[in-house]
C-alpha positions as CSV (number, residue, x, y, z in Angstrom):
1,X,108.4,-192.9,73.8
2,X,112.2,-192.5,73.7
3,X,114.8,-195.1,74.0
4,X,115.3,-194.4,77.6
5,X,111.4,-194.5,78.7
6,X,111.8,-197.8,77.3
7,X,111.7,-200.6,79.7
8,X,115.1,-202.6,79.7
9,X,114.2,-205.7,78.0
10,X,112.3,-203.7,74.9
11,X,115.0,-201.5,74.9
12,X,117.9,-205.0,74.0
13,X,115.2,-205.8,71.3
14,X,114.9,-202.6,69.6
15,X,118.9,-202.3,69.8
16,X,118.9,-205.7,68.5
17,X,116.7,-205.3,65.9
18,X,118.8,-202.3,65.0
19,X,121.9,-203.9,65.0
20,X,120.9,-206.6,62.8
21,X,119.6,-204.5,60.4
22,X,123.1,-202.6,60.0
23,X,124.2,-206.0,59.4
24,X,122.0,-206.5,56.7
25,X,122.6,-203.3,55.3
26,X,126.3,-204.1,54.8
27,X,127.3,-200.8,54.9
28,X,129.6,-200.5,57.6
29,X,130.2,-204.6,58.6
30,X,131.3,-205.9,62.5
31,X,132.5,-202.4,63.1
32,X,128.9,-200.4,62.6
33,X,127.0,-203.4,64.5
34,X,129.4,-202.8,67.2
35,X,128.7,-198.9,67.3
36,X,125.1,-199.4,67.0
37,X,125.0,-201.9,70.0
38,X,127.0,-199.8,72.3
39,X,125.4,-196.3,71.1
40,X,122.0,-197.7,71.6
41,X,123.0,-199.2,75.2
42,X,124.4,-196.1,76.3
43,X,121.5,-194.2,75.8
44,X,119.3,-196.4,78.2
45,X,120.2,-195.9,82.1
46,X,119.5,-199.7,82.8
47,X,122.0,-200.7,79.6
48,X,124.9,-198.6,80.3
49,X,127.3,-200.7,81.1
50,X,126.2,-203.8,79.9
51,X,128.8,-206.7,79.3
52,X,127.5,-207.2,75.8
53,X,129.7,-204.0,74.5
54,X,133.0,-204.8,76.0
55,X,132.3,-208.8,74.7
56,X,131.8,-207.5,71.5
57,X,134.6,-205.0,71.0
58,X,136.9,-208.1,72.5
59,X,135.2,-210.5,70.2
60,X,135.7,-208.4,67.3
61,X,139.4,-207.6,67.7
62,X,140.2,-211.1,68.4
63,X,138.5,-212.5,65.1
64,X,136.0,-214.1,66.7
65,X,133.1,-212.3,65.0
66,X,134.6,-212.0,61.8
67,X,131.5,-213.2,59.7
68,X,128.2,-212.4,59.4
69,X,126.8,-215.5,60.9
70,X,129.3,-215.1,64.3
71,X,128.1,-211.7,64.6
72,X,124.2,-212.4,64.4
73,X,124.7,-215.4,66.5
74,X,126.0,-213.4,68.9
75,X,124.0,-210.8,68.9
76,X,120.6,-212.5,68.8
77,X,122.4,-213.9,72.3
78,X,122.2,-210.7,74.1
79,X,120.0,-210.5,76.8
């Protein structure tokens, strides 16, 4: 099954559970979580334009997720 053949609500989980592993990983920090939440949306007809990417990006630039905890809270919130 791909991403898209995915109902909506799996497909937040497995893009959560994604995300939250970039964050683990370190790698690439708010920044990479951010791309991996708003590549994996896009990819899902149902998630395109979900509020969750722009609230992110804003969130980000405005140093409101600027640790690790703010960005897992936040996006363990997405539904």
């Amino acid at each position: 099954m791909t991403e898209s053949q995915m109902s909506r609500a799996d497909h937040i989980i497995w893009a959560k559970q994604r995300a939250l592993r970039e964050l683990e990983s370190g790698g690439g920090g708010v920044a990479a979580v951010i791309s991996s939440i708003v590549q994996d949306f896009a990819s899902h007809p149902d998630l395109a334009n979900h509020p969750a990417q722009t609230m992110m990006t804003v969130l980000a630039f405005s140093g409101n997720l600027s640790t690790r905890t703010r960005v897992r809270e936040f996006v363990e919130g997405i539904r």
